[in-house]
CHARMM-style PDB file with segment names, atoms N, HN, CA, C and O in Angstrom:
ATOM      1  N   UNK     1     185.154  83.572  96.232  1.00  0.00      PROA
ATOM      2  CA  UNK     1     185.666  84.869  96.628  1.00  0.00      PROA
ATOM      3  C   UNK     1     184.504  85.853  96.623  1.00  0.00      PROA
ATOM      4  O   UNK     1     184.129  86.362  95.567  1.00  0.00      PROA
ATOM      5  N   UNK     2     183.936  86.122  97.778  1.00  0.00      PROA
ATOM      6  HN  UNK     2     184.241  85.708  98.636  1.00  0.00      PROA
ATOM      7  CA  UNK     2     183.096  87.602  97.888  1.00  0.00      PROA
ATOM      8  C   UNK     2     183.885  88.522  97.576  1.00  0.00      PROA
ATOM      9  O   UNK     2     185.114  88.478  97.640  1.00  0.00      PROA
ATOM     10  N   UNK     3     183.161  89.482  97.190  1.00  0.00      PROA
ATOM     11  HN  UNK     3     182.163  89.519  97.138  1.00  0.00      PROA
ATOM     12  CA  UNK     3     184.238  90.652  96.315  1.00  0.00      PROA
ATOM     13  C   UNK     3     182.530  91.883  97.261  1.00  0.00      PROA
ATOM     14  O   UNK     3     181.303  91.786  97.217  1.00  0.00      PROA
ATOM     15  N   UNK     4     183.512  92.855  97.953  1.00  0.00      PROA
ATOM     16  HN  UNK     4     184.509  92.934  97.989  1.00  0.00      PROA
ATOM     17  CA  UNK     4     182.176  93.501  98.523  1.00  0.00      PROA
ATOM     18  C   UNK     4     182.613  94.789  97.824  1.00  0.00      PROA
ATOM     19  O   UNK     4     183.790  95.125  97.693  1.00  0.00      PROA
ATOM     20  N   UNK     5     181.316  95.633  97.288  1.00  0.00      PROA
ATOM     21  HN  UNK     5     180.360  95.360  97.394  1.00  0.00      PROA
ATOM     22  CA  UNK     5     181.304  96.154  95.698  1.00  0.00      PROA
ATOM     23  C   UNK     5     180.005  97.399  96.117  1.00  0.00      PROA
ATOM     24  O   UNK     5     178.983  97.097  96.733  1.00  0.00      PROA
ATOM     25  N   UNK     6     180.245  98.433  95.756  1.00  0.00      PROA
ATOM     26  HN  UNK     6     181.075  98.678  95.255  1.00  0.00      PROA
ATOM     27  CA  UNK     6     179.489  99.778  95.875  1.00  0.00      PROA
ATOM     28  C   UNK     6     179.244 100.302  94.421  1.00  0.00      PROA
ATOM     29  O   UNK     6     180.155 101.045  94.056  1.00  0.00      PROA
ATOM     30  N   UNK     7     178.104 100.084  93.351  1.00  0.00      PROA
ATOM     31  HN  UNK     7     177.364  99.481  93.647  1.00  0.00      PROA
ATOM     32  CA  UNK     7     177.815 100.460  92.762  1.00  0.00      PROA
ATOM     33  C   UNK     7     177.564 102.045  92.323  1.00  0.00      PROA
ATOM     34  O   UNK     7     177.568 102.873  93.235  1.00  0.00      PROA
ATOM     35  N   UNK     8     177.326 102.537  90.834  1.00  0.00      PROA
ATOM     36  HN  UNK     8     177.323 101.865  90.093  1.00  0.00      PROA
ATOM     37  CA  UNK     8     177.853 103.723  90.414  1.00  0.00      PROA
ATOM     38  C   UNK     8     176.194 103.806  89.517  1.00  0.00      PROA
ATOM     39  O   UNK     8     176.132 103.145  88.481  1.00  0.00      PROA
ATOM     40  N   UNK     9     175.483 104.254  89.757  1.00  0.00      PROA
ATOM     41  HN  UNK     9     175.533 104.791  90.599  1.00  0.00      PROA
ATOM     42  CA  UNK     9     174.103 104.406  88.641  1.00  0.00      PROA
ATOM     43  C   UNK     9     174.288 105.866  87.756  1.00  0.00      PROA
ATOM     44  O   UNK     9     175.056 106.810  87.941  1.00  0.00      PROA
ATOM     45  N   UNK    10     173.393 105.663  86.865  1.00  0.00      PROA
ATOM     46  HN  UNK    10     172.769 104.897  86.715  1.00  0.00      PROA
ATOM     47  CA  UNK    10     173.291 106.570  85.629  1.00  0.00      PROA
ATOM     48  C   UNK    10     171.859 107.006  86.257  1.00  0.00      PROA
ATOM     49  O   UNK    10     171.416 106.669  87.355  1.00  0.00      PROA
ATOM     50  N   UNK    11     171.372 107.670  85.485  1.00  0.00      PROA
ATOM     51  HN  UNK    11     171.731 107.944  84.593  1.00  0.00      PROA
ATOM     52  CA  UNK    11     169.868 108.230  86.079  1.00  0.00      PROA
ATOM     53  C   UNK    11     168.567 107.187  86.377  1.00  0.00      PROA
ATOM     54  O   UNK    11     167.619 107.061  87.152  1.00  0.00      PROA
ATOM     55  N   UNK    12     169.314 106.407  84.996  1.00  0.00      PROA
ATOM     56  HN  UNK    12     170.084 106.509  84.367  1.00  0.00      PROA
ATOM     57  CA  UNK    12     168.176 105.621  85.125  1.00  0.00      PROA
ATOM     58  C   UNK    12     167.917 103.801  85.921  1.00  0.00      PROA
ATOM     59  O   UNK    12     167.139 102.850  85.845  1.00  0.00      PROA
ATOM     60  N   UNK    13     169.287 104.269  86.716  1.00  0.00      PROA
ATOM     61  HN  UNK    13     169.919 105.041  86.778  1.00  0.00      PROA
ATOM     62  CA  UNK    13     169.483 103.107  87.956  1.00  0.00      PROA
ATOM     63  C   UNK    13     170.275 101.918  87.057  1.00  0.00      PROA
ATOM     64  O   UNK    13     170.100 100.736  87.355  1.00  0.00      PROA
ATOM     65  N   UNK    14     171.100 102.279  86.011  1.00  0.00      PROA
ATOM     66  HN  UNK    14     171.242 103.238  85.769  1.00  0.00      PROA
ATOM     67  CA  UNK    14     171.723 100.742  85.193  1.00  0.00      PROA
ATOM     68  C   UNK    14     173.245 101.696  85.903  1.00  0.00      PROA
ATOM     69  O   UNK    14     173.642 102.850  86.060  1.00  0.00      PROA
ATOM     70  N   UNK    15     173.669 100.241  86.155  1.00  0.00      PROA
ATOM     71  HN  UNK    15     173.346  99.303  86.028  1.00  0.00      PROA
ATOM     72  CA  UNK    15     175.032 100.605  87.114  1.00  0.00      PROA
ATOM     73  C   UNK    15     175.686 100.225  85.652  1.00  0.00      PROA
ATOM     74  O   UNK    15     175.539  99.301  84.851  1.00  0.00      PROA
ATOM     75  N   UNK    16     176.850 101.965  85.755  1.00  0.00      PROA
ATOM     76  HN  UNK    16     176.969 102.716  86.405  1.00  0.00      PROA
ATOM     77  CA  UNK    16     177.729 102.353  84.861  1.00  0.00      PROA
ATOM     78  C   UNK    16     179.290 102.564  85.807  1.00  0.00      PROA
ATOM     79  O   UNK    16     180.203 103.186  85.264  1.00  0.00      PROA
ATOM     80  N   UNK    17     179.433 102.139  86.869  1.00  0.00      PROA
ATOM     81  HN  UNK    17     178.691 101.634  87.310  1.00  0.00      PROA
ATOM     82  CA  UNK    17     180.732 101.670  87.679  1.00  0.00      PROA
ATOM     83  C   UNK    17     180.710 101.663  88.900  1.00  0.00      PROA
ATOM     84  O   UNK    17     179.805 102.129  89.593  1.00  0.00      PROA
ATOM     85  N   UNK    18     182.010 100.969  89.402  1.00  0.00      PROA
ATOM     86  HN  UNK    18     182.745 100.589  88.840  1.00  0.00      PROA
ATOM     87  CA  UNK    18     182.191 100.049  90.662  1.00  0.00      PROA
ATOM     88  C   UNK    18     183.343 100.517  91.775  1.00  0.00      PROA
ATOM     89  O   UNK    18     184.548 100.388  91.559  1.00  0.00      PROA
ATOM     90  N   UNK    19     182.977 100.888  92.577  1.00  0.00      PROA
ATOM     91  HN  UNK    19     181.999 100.993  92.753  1.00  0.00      PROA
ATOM     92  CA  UNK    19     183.948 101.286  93.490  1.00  0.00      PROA
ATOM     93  C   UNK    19     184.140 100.248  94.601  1.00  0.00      PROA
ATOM     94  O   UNK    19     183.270  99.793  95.344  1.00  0.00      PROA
ATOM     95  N   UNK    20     185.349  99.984  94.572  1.00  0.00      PROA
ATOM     96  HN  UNK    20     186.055 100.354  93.968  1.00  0.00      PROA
ATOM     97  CA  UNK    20     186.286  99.145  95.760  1.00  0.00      PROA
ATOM     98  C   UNK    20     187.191  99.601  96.608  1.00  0.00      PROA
ATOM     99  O   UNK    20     187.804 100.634  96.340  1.00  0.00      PROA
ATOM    100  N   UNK    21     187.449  98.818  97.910  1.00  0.00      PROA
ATOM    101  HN  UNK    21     186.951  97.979  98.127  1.00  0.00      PROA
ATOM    102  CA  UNK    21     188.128  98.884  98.360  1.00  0.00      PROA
ATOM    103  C   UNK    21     189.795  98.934  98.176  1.00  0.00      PROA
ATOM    104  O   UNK    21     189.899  97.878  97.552  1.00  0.00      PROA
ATOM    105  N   UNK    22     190.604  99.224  98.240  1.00  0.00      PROA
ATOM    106  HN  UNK    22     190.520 100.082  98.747  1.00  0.00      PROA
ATOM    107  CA  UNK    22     192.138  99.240  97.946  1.00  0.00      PROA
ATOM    108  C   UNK    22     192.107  97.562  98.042  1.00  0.00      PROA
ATOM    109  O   UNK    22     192.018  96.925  96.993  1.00  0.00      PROA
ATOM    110  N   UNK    23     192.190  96.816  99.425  1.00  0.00      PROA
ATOM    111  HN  UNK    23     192.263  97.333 100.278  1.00  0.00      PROA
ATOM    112  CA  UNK    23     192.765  95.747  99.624  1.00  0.00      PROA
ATOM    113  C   UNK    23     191.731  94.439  98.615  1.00  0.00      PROA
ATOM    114  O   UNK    23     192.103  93.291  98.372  1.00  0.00      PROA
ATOM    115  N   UNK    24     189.762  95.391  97.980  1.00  0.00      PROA
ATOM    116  HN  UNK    24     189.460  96.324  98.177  1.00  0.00      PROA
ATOM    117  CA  UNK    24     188.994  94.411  97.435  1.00  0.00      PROA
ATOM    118  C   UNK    24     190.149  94.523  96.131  1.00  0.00      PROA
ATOM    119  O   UNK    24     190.544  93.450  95.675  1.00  0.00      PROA
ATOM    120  N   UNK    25     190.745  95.935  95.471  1.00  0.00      PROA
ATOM    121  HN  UNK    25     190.424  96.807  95.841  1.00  0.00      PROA
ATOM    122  CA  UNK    25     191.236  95.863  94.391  1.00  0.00      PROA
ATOM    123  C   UNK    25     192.022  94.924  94.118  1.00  0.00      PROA
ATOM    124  O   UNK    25     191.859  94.025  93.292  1.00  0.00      PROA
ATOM    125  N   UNK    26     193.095  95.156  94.966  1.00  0.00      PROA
ATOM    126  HN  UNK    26     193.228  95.886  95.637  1.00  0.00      PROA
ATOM    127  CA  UNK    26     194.896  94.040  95.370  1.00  0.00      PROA
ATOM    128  C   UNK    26     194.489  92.809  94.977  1.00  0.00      PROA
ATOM    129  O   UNK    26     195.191  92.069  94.288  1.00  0.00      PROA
ATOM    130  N   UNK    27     193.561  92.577  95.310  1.00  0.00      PROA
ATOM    131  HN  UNK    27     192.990  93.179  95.870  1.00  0.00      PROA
ATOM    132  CA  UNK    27     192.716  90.848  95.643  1.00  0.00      PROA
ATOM    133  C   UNK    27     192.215  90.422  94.493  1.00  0.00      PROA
ATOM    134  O   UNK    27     192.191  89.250  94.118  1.00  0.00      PROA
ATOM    135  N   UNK    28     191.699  91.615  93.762  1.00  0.00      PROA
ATOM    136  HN  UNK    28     191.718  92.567  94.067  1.00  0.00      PROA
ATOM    137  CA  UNK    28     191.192  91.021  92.594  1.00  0.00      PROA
ATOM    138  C   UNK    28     192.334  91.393  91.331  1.00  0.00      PROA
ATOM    139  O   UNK    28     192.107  90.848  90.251  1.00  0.00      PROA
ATOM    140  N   UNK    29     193.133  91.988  91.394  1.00  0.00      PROA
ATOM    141  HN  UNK    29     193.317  92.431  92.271  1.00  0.00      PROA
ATOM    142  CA  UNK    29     194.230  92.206  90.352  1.00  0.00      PROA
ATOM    143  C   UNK    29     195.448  90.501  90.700  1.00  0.00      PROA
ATOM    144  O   UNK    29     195.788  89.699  89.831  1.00  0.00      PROA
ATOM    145  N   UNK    30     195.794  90.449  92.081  1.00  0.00      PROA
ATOM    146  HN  UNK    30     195.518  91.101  92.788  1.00  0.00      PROA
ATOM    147  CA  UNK    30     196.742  89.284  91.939  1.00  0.00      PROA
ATOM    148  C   UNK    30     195.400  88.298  91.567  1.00  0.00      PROA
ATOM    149  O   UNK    30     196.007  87.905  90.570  1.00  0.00      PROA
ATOM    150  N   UNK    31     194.349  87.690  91.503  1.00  0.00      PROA
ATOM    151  HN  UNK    31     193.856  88.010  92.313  1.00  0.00      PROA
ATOM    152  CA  UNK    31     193.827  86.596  90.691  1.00  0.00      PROA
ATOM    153  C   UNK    31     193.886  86.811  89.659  1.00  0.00      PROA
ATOM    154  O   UNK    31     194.284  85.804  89.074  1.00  0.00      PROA
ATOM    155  N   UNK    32     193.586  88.162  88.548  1.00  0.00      PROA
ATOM    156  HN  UNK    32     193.263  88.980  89.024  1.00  0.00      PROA
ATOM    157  CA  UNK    32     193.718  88.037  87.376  1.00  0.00      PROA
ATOM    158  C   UNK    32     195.486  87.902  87.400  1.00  0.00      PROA
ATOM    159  O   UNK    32     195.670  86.733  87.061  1.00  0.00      PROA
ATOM    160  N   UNK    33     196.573  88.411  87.589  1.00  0.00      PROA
ATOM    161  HN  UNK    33     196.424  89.360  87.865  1.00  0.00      PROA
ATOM    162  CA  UNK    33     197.949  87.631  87.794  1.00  0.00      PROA
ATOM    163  C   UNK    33     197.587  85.877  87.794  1.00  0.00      PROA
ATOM    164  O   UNK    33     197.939  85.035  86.968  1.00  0.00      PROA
ATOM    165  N   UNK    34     197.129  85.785  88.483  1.00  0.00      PROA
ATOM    166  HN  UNK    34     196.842  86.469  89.154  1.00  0.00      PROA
ATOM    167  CA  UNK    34     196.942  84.251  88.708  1.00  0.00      PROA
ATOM    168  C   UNK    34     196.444  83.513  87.379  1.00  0.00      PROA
ATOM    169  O   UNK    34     197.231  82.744  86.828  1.00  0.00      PROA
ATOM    170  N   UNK    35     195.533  83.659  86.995  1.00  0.00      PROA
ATOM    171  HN  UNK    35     194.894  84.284  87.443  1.00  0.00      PROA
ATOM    172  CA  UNK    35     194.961  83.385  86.119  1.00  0.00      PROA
ATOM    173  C   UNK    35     195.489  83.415  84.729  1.00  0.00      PROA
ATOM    174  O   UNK    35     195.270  82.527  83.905  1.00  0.00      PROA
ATOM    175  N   UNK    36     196.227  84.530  84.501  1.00  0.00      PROA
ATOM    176  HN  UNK    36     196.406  85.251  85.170  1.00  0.00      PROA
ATOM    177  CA  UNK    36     197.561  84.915  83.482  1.00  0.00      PROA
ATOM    178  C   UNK    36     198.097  83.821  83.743  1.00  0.00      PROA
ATOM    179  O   UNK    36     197.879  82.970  82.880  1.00  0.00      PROA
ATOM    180  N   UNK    37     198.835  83.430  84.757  1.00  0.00      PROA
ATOM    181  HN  UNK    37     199.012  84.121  85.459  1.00  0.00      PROA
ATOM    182  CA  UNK    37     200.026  82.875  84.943  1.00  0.00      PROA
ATOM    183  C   UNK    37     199.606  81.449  84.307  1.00  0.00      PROA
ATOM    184  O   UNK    37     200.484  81.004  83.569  1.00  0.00      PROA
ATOM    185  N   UNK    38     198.392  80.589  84.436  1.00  0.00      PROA
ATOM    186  HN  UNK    38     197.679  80.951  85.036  1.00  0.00      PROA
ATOM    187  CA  UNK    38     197.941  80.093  84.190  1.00  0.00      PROA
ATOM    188  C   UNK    38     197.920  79.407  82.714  1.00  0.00      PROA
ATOM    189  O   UNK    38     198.429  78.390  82.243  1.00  0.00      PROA
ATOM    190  N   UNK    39     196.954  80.614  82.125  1.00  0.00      PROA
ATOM    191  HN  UNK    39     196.540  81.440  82.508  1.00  0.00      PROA
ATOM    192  CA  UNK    39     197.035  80.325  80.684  1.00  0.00      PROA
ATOM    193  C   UNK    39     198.069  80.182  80.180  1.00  0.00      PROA
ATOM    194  O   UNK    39     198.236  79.295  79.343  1.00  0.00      PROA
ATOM    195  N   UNK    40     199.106  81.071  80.575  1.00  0.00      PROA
ATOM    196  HN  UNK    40     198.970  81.792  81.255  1.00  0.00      PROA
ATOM    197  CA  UNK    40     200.463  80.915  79.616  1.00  0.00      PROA
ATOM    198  C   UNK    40     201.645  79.445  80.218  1.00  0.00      PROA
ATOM    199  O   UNK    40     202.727  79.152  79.709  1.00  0.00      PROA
ATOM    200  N   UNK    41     201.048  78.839  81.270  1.00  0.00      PROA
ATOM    201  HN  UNK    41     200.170  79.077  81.684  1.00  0.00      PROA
ATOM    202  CA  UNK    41     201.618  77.749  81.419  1.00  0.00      PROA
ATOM    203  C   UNK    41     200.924  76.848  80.838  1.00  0.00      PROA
ATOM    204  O   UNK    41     201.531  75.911  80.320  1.00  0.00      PROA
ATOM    205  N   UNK    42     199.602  76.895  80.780  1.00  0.00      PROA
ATOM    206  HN  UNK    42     199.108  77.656  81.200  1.00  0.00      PROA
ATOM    207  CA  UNK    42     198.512  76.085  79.708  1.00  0.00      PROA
ATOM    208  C   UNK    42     199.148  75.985  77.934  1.00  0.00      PROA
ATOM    209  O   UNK    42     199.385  75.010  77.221  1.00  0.00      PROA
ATOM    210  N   UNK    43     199.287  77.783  77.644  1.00  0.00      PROA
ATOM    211  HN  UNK    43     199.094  78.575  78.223  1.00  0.00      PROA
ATOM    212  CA  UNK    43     199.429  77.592  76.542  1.00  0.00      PROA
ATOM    213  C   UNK    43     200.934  76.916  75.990  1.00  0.00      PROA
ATOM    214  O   UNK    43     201.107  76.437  74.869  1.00  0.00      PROA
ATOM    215  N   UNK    44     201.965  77.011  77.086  1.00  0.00      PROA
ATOM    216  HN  UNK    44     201.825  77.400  77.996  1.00  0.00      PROA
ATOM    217  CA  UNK    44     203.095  76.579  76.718  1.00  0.00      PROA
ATOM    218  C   UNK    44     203.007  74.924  77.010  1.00  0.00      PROA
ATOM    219  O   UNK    44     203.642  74.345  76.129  1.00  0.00      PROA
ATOM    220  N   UNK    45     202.644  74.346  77.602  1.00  0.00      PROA
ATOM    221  HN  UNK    45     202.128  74.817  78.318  1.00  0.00      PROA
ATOM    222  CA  UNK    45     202.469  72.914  77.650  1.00  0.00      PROA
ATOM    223  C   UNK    45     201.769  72.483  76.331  1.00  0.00      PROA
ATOM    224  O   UNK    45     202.277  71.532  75.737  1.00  0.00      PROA
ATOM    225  N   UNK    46     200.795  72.998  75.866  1.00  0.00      PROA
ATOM    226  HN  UNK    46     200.382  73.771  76.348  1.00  0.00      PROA
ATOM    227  CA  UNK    46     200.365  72.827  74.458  1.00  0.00      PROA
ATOM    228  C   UNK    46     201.473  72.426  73.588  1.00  0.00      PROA
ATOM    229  O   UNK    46     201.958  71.338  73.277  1.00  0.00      PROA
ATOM    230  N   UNK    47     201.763  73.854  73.244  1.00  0.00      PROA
ATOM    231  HN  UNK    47     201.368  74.738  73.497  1.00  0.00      PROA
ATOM    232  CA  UNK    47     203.093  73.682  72.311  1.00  0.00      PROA
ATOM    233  C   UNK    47     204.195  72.796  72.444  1.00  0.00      PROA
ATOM    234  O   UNK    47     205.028  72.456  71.603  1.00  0.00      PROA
ATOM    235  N   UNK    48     204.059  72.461  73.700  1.00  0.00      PROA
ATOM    236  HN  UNK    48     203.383  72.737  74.383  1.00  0.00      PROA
ATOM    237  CA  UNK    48     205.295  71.279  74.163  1.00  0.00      PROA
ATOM    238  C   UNK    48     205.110  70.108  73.341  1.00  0.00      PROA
ATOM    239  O   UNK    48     205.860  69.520  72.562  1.00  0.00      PROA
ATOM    240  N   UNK    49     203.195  69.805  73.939  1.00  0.00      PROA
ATOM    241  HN  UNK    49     202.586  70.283  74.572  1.00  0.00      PROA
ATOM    242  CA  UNK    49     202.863  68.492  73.115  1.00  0.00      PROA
ATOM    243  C   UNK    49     202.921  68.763  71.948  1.00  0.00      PROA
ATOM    244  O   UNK    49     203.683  67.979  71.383  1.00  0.00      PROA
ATOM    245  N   UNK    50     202.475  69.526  71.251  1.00  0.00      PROA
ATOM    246  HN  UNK    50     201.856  70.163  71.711  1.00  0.00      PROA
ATOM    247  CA  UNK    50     202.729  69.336  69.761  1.00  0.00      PROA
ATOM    248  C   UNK    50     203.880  69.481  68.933  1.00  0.00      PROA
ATOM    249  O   UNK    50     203.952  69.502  67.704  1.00  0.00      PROA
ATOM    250  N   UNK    51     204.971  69.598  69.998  1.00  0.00      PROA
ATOM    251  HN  UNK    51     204.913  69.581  70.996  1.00  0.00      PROA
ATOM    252  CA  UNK    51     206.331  69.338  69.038  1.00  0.00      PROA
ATOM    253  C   UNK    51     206.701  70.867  69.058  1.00  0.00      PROA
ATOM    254  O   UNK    51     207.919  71.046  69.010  1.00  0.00      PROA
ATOM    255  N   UNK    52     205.862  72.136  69.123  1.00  0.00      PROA
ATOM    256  HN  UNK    52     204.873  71.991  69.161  1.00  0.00      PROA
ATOM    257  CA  UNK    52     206.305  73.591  68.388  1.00  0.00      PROA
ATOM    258  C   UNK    52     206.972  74.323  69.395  1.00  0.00      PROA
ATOM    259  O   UNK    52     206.759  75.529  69.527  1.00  0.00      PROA
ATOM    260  N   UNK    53     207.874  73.616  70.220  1.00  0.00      PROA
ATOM    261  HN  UNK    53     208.047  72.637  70.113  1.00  0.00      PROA
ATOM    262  CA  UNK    53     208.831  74.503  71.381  1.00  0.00      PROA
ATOM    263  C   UNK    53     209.792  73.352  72.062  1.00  0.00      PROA
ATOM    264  O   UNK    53     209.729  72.154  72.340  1.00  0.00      PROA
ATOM    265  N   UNK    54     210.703  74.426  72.156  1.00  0.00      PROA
ATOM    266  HN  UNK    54     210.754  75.399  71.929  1.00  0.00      PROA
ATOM    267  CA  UNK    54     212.307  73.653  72.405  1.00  0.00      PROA
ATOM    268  C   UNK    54     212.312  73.667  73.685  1.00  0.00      PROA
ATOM    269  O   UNK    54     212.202  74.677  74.380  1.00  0.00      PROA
ATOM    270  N   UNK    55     212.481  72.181  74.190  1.00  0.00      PROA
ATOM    271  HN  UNK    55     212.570  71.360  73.625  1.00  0.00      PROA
ATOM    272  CA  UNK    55     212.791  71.529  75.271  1.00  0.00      PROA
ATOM    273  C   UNK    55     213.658  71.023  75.787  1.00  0.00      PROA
ATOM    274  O   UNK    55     213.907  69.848  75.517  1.00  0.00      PROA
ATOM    275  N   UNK    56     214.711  72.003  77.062  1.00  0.00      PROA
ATOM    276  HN  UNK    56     214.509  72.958  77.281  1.00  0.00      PROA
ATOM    277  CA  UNK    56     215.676  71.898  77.173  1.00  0.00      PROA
ATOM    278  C   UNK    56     215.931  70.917  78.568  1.00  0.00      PROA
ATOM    279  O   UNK    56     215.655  71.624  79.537  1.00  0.00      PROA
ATOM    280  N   UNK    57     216.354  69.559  79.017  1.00  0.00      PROA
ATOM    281  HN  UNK    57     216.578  68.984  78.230  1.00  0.00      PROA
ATOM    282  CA  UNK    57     216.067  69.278  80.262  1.00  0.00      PROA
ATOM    283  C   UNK    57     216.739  69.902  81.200  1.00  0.00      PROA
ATOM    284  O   UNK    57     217.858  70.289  80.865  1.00  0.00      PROA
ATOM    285  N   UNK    58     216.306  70.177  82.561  1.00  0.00      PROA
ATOM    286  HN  UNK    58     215.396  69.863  82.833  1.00  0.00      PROA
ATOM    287  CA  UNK    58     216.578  70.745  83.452  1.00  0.00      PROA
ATOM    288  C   UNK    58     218.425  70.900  83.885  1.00  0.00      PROA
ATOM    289  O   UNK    58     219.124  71.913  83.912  1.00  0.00      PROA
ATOM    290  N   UNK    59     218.769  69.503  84.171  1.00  0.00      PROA
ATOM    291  HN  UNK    59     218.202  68.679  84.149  1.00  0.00      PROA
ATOM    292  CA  UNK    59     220.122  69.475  84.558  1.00  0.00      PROA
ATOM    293  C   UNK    59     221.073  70.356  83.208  1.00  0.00      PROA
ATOM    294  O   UNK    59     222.069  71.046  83.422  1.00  0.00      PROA
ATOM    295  N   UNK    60     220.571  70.152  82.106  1.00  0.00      PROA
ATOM    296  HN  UNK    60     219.761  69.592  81.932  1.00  0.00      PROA
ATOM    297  CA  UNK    60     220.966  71.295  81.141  1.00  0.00      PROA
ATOM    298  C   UNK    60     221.379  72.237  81.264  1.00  0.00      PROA
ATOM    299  O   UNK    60     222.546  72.610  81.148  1.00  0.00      PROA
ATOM    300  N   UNK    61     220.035  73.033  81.645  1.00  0.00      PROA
ATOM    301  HN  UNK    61     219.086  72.730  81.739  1.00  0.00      PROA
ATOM    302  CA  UNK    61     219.429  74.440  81.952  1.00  0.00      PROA
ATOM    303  C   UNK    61     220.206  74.751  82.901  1.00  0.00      PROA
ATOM    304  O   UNK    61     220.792  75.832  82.830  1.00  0.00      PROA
ATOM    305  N   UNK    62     220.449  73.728  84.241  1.00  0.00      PROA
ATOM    306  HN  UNK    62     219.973  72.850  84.298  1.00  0.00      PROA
ATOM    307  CA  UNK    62     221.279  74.534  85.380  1.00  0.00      PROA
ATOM    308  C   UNK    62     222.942  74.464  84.615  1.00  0.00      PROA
ATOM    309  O   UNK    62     223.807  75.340  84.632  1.00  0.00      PROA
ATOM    310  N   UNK    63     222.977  73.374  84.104  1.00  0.00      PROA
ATOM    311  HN  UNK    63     222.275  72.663  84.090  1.00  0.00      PROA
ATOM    312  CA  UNK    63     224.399  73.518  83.724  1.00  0.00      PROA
ATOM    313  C   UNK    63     224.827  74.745  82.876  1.00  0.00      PROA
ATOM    314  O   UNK    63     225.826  75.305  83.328  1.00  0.00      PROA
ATOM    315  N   UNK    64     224.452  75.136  82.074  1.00  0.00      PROA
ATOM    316  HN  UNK    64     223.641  74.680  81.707  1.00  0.00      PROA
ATOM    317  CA  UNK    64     224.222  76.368  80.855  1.00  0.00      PROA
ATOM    318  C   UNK    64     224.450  77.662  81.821  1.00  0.00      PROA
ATOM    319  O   UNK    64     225.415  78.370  81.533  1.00  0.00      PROA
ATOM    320  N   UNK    65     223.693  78.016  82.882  1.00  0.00      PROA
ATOM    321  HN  UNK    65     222.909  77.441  83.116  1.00  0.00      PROA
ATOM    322  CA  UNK    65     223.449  78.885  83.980  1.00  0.00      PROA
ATOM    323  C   UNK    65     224.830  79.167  84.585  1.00  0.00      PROA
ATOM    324  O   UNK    65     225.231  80.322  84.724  1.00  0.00      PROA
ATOM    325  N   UNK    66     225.591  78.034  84.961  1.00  0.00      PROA
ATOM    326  HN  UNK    66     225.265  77.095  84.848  1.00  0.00      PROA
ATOM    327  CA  UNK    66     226.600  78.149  85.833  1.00  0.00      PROA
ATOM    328  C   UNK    66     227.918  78.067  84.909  1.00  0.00      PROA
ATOM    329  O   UNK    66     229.034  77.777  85.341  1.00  0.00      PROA
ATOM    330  N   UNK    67     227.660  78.321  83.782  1.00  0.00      PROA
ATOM    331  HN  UNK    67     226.754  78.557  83.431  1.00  0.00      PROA
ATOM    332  CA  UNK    67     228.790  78.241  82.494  1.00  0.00      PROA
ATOM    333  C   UNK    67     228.424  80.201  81.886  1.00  0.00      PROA
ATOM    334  O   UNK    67     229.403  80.901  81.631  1.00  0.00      PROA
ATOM    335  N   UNK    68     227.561  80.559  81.802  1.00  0.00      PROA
ATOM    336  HN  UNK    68     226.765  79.990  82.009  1.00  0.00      PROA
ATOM    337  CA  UNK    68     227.169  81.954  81.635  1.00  0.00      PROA
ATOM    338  C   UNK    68     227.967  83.227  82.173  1.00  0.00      PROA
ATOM    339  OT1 UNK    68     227.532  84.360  81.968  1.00  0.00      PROA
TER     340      UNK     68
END
């Protein structure tokens, strides 16, 4: 992903911020979404394997749903 990026200098030329485009922003906020989404399916498969979260099977889950 090119990310095209307009730097912000202090006097002494060390870039202190970044200006983007609206649509560079959008682009880079849904990957960090993405990336979220990620870990927390990472971290919940963890816990699966190690026994520390309740696992309900699916046909369950829909059944439970349509009894609600």
């Amino acid at each position: 992903m090119k990310v095209e990026a307009r730097y912000l200098t202090n006097e002494d030329g060390a870039r202190v911020g970044v200006i983007l485009s609206v649509d560079e922003y959008e682009r880079l906020m849904e990957a960090v979404e993405d990336l979220e989404a990620i870990g927390a399916y990472d971290e919940d498969m963890a816990k699966i394997e190690r026994g520390e979260a309740d696992v309900i099977p699916w046909e369950e889950s829909k059944r439970r749903r349509r009894h609600a």
